[in-house]
N, C-alpha and C positions, 0 to 999 in steps of 0.2 A: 504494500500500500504506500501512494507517495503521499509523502506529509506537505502543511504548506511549505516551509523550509526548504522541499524539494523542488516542489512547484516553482517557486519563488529563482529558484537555482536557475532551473531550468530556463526560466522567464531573460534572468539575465543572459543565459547561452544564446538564447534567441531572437533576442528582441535589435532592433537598428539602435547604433545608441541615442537615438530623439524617441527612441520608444516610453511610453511609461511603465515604469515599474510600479507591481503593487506596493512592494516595501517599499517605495519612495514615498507613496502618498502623502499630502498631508493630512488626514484622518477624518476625523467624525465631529461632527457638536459634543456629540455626547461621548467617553472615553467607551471601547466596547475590547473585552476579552478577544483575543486573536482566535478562529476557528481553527483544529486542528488539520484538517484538509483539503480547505478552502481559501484563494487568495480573497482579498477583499473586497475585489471586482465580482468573484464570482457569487459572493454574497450579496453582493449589491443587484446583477441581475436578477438572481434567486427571488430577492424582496420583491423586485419589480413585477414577476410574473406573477406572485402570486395575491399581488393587490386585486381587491373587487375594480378601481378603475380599469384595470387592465383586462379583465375578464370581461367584460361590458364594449371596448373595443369591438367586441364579434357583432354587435349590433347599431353600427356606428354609422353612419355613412361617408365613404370616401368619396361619391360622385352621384352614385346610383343607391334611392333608398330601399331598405332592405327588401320593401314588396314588390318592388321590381321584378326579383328573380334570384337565384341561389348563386349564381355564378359570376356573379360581379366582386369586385373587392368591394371590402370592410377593410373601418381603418383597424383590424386587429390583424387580417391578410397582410394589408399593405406595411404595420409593423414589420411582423415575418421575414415581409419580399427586402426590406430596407434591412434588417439585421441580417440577412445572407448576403448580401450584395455588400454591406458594413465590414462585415469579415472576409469577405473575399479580399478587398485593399486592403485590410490590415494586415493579413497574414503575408499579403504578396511585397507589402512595405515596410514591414520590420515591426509593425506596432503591436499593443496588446488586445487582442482578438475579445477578451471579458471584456475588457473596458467600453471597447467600442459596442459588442453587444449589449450593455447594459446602457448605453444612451440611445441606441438605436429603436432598443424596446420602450424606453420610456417616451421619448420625443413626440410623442399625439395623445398622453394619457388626459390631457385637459380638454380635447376635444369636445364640443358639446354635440346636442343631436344634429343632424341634419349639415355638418360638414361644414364648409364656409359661408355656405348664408346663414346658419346656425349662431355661428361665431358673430356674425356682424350684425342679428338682431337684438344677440344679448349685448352687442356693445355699443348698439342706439340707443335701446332701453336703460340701459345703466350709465348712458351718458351725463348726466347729474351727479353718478354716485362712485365713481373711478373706473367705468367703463370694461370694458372685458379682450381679454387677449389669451387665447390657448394657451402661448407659453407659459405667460404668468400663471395661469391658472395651473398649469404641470409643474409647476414647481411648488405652488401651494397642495397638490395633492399630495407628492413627494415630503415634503416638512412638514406639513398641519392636516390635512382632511382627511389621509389614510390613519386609521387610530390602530394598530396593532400590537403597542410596548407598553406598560406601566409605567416605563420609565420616561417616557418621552412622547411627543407628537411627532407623525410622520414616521419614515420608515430608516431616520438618521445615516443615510448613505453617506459614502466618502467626499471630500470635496472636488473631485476630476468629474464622477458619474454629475453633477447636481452643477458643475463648471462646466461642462458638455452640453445641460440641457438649456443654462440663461444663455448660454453662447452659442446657439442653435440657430443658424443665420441661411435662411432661403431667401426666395423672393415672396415666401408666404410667411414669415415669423419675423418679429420683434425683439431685436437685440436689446435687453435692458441686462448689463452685469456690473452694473455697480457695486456687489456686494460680492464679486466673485475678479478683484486684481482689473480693473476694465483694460487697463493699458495693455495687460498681458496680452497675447494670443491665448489658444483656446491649444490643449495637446493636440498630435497630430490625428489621436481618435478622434476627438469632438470634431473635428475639420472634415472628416473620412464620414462621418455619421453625415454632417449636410449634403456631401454631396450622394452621399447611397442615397438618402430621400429623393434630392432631383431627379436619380437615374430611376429610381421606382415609380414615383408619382407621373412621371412623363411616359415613361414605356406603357405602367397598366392601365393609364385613359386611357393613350393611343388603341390600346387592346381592346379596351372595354366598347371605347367607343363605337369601333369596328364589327363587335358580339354584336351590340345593341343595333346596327343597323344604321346608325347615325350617322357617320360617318363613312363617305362615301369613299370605298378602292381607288377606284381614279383620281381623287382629288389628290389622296393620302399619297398615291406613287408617284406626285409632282414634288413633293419637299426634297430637297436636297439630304437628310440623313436616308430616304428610303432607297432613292438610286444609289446610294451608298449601299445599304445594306443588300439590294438587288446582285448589286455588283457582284457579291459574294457566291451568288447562286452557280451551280455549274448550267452551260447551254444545252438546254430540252429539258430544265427541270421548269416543275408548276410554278409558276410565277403568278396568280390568280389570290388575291387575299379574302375572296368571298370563300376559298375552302380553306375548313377550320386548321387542317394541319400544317398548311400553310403558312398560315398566320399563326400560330405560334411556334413556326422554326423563323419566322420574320422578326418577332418580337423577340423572340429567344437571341438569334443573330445580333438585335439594335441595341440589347443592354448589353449584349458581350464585347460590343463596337465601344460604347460609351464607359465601360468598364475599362479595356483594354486602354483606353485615350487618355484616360482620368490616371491610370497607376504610370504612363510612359512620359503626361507632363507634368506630374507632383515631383515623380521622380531628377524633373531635368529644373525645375523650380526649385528642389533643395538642392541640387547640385549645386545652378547656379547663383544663389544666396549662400554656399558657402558652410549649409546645417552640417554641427559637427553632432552638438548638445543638443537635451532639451530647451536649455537656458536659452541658444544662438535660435530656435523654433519661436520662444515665446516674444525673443527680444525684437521677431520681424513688425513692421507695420500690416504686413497685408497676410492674409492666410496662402499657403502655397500648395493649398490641394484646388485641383479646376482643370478646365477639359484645355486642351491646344485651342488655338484663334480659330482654325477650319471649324470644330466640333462645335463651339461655343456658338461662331455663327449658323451651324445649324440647327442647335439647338433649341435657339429664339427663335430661329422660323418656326419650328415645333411647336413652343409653349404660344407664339403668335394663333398658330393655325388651329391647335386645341380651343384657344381661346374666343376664338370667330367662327367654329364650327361644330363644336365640342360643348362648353361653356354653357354661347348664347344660344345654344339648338332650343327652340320654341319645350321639347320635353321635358328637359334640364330646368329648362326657365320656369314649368308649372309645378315642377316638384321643388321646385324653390318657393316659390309664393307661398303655396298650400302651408310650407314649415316657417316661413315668417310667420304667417296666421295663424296658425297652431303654439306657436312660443309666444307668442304676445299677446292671443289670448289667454293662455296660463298663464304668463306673467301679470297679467292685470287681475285678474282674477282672488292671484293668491294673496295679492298686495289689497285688495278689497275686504276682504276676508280672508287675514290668515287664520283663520280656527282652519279651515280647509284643510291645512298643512299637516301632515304626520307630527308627531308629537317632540320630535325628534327637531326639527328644521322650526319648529316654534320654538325652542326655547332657544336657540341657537340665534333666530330672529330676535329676541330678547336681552340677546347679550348686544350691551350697548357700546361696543369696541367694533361690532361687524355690522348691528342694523339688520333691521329686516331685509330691505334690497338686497343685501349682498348675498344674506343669506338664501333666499328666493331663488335669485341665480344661482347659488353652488348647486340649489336640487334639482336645478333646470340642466345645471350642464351637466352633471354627474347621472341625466337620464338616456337610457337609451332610444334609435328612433323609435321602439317597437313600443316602447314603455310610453315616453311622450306623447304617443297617437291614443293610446289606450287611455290616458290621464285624461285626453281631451275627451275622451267621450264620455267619461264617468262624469265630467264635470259640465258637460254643455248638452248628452245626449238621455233626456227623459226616459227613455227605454234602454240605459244602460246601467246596471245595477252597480253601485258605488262600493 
């Protein structure tokens, strides 16, 4: 049996030296006994899988909401899809593969229902009252709203796992690390975890979109990454993305294309920045994980064309409304009459450090879509038993 000791040994034999080390960490809020055959990271993902926010992921919506159909991602899939694709760069770049899986996992645990119009009617509504941001809110489930320990709030993770998540920088998250070194950089996991989410959230529209019929073959085989990835095909194979297997040795190809681009210019980025250390990693201005100029520019065609065809597709757009009006009706509701509220989320609303509003929202976003659609009928549908 290896002990962590050994682990940890090991860890050094392998890792790049800008890798982290577990035993380097700088620790916990709260001081915690060392496990015996677990490094710290590995505890840390551990916690993360086994929170109820994370369980609840499975009914989440990443694009398509869950009565759609079975086959679409949820953001607990599209977790998954981003911590394989997480550890593929890490292990291929010297880093620590726990580390990076446990921010990989965590990085959507604040999601509310119903995906990014989700997100942005809790933070119209709560506009008055400090407004709503996933990340923030993953970080407060991570330190305050998971209750598991006698001894503490939250699930007291290391400070790299919880330095990964405020430093969680897409084009869809809100850098706020004030309270985690701002000047520093973020290890080269936390850097590795953003861009695995890019490559995930980009390839499984594209995929999904395609399932779902919404996106049109023809159009999709004009962007510039897909004659890329064509390219690949040998001459007299199917090239038709209307067959299913097809299209997923197409999408299967386009993340293994944006995989391979991302580990060959991180690579030539530290080279040429000169990383020896962690220290020489943190001390850079700019992060040095990202695709080459060519990939990036095709990239943005991608996230453009998702966004003009994908996005605003008239189906997307009704299943968006429907859950602005379905959250705002609960929210107004329960702020009318909190007696409504579980007994739990009342007294909570009572503690005058959080306020009702806020508390309202944490049971809002902490609901699933399946759950949220169901509240609303107990609550607005006379023929639904409460």
């Amino acid at each position: 049996m290896f002990t962590r000791e050994q682990l940890e040994e090991r860890e050094d034999l392998m890792l790049a030296p800008y890798g982290m080390r577990s035993r380097d960490s700088r620790g916990r809020t709260v001081p915690e006994s060392e496990h015996p055959y677990r490094t710290g990271y590995q505890r840390d993902r551990d916690r993360i899988i086994h929170t109820t926010a994370f369980r609840r992921l499975d009914y989440k919506t990443q694009v398509f909401v869950y009565s759609e159909g079975d086959h679409y991602r949820n953001r607990l899939t599209h977790s998954i899809e981003v911590a394989q694709i997480g550890r593929t760069l890490a292990r291929s770049l010297g880093c620590n593969e726990d580390l990076t899986e446990a921010i990989c996992l965590a990085h959507d645990l604040g999601h509310p229902p119903f995906g990014h119009v989700g997100e942005a009617t809790l933070n119209e509504l709560m506009r008055a009252h400090g407004g709503y941001d996933h990340q923030r809110q993953t970080y407060r489930i991570l330190t305050e709203l998971e209750e598991r320990y006698p001894q503490h709030k939250g699930l007291n993770l290391t400070y790299e796992v919880l330095e990964g998540v405020v430093k969680h920088d897409t084009d869809y998250d809100i850098v706020d690390a004030s309270d985690y070194n701002p000047h520093e950089r973020g290890t080269l996991e936390c850097q590795i975890s953003n861009m695995a989410d890019e490559i995930a959230y980009n390839t499984s529209d594209l995929d999904d979109g395609l399932r779902a019929g919404i996106l049109e073959p023809g159009d999709v085989n004009q962007l510039q990454i897909s004659q890329l990835v064509w390219s690949t095909f040998l001459e007299g194979e199917v090239l038709d993305l209307r067959d299913a297997l097809t299209r997923h040795r197409f999408i299967r190809r386009m993340v293994g294309i944006q995989v391979t681009d991302t580990l060959e210019a991180t690579q030539r980025t530290l080279d040429e920045a000169g990383v020896h250390t962690l220290a020489d990693l943190r001390a850079l201005p700019y992060n040095v994980t990202g695709y080459s100029s060519m990939l990036a520019d095709y990239n943005g065609e991608l996230k453009r064309f998702l966004f003009d065809h994908f996005y605003r597709h008239y189906r997307v757009v009704r299943m968006a409304s429907k859950a602005e009006r379905l959250l705002t009706g609960l929210f107004t509701a329960y702020l009318e009459e909190p007696l409504q509220l579980p007994l739990d989320v009342q007294a909570r609303g009572s503690d005058p450090d959080l306020g009702l509003h806020r508390a309202v929202c944490d049971y809002l976003a902490g609901m699933t879509d399946r759950y949220a659609i169901q509240e609303y009928k107990r609550l607005f549908d006379p023929d639904t038993r409460v």
